[in-house]
C-alpha atoms as one frame of an Amber mdcrd trajectory, in Angstrom:
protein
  17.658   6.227  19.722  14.428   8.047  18.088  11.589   8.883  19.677   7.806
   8.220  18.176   4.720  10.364  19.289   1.348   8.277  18.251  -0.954  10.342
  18.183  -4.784   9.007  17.117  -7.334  11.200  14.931 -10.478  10.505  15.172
 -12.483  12.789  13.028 -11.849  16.034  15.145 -11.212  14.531  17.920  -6.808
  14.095  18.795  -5.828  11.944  21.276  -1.909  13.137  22.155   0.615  10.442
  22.797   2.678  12.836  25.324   5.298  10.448  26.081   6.344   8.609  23.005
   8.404   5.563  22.490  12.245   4.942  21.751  12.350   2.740  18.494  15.270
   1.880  16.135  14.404   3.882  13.167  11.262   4.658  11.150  10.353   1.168
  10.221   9.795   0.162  14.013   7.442   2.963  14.100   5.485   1.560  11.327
   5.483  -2.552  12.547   4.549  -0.412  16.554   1.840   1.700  14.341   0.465
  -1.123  13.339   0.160  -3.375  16.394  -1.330  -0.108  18.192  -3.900  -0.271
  15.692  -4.422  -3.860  15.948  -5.011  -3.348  19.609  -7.939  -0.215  19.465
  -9.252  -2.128  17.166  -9.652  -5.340  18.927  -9.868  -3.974  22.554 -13.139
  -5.342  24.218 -14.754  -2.002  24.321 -13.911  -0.658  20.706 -15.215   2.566
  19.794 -16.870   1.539  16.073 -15.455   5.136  15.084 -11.770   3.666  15.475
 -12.153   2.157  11.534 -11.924   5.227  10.239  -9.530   6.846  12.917  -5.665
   7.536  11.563  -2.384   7.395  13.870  -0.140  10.276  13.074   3.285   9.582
  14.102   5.755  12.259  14.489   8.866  12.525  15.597  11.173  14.185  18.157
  10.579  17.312  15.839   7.325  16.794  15.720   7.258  15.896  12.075   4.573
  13.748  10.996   7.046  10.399   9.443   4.235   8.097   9.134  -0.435   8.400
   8.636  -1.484   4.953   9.571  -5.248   4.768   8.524  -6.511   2.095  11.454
  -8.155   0.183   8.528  -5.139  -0.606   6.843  -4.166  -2.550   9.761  -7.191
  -4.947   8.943  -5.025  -5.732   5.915  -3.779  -9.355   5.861  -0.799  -8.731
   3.977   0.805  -5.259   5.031   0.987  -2.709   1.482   3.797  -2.178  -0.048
   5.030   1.020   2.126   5.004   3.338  -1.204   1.086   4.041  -0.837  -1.263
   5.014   2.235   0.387   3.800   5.917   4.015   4.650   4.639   6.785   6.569
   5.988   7.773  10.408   5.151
């Protein structure tokens, strides 16, 4: 099974996911992306910077497979996966 690195950008500041997360394939890592970004953004002590923070995920390579802008997550219906938020 794959494993996903999250990492979160905000502005110049990276915060490393060091251990990562087993998922099935590359469109786990997008529906885990966005939960993650549900959660920053709703946690009780938000940083107001987090809207305009973006999750890299990479992969066991370290190849970015997925830019999650933490807006996008505000989104009631998720975009088609063709435009921002989409898999490599």
């Amino acid at each position: 099974m794959p494993r996903y690195f999250f990492h979160t950008h905000i502005g110049d500041d990276v915060i490393l996911d060091p251990d990562g997360r087993e998922l099935d394939d590359a469109d786990a890592a997008w529906e885990a992306t966005r939960t993650l970004a549900l959660q920053l953004l709703q946690g009780a002590d938000a940083d107001p910077d987090l809207i305009r923070a973006v999750l890299y995920v990479t992969d066991d390579s370290q190849d970015v497979v997925l830019e999650f802008p933490l807006s996008e997550a505000l989104i009631a219906d998720p975009p088609d996966r063709s435009g921002n938020g989409t898999l490599h």
